[in-house]
N, C-alpha and C positions, 0 to 999 in steps of 0.2 A: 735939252740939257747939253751944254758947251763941254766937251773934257778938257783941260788946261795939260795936254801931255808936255810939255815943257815943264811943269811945275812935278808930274809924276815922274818925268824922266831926270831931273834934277835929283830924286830922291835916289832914284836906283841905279843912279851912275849910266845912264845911256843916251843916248838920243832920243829928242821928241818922236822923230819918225822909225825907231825902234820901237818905242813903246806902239805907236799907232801901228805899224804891222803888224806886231805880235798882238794887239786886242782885234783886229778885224780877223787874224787867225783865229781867236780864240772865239769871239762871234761866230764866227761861219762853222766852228766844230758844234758848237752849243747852242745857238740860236733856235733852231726845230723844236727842242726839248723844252725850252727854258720858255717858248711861247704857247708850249703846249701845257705848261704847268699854269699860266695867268699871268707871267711877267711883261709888263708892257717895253716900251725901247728902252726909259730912261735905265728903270732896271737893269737890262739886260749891257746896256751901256758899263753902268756901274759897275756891276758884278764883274762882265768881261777887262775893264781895266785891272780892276785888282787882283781877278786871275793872272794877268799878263805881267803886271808889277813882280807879282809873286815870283812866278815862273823864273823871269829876269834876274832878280836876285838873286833863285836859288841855282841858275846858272853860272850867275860869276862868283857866288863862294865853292862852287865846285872845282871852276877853273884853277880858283885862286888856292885851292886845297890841292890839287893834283901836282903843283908842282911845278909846270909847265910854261908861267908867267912870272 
C-alpha cells in the first residue's frame, strides 16, 4: 500500500513530508504493539497515518486557539 501524503497533507494544512515524519514517528512508537496484536504493515501503515493526521490537526487548532499566530 502507497500512502498519497500529499493528498493527507493537503487535508491538514501541512506538508507532505510533515505528514511522513510524524507517521514514521508515530510507527516507530506503536509498531511493536500493533504487530503483536496481528496487524499486518498495510494496517499498521494505515492506522499510523491517521494517528499522524489527527495529531497534526489537533496541533494547529491549538496554536491557532492560543493566540500566538
Amino acid at each position: 500500500m502507497t500512502t498519497d501524503y500529499s493528498s493527507v497533507a493537503k487535508q491538514v494544512g501541512k506538508t507532505p513530508s510533515a505528514v511522513e515524519r510524524r507517521t514514521q514517528q508515530v510507527l516507530d512508537e506503536n509498531q511493536q504493539s500493533w504487530k503483536a496484536s496481528g496487524m499486518d504493515s498495510g494496517m499498521m501503515q494505515n492506522r499510523a497515518v491517521r494517528i499522524a493526521a489527527r495529531q497534526l490537526i489537533t496541533e494547529k487548532r491549538k496554536i491557532a486557539s492560543s493566540g500566538c499566530v
